[in-house]
N, C-alpha and C positions, 0 to 999 in steps of 0.2 A: 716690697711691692714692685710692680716693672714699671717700665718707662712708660711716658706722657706718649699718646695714643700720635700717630701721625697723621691723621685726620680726625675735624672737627668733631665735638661729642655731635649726638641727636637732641636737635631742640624739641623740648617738649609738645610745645603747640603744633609743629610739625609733625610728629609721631602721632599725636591724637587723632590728626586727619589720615583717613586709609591713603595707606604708601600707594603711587603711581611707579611704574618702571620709568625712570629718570631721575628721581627724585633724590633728594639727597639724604635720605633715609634707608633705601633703599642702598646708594652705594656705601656709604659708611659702614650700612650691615657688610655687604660686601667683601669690601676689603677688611672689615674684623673677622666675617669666616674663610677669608680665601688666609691669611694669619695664621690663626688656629687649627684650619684644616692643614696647614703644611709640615707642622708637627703633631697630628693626628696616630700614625702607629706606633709612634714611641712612647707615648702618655698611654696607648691600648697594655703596651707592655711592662709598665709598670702598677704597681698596686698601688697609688697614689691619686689624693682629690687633685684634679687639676686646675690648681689654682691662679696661672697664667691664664688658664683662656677663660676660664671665672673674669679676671682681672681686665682679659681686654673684652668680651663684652659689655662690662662694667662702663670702662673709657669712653666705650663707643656709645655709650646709652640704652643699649639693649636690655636690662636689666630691670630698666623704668619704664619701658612701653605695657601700654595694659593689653590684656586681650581679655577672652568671654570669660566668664567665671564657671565653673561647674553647671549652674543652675540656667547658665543661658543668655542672664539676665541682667547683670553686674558687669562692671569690668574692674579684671584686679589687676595688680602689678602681674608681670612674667616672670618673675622671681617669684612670688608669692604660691604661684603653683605648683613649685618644687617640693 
């Protein structure tokens, strides 16, 4: 598994409330895709799950935010709809 994330997970209670630009939801995403986008072409180039940047969305709490569910109507996990 990688290293312990360098910025704080996403608290859940925070996450449930729609992200404002400032927020710290917002930067935490952030800096986990400004991370993972910097090793972006070379994960393209291999035939491999990418389980580093799996791992630091994870960190960051990305994983656990809900959004809409298919029907509109629900909200599920963001993993869930994978």
């Amino acid at each position: 598994m990688s290293s312990p994330p360098s910025s704080p997970s996403i608290d859940r209670a925070d996450a449930r409330a729609a992200p404002r630009p400032g927020s710290a939801v917002l930067e935490t995403l952030g800096r986990a895709a400004a991370e993972i986008a910097r090793g972006a072409a070379e994960r393209d180039r291999r035939p491999a799950f990418p389980e580093q940047a799996f791992d630091r969305l994870e960190q960051a709490g990305a994983l656990g935010l809900t959004v809409p569910g298919a029907d509109g109507t629900r909200a599920v996990p963001f993993a869930a709809e994978w």
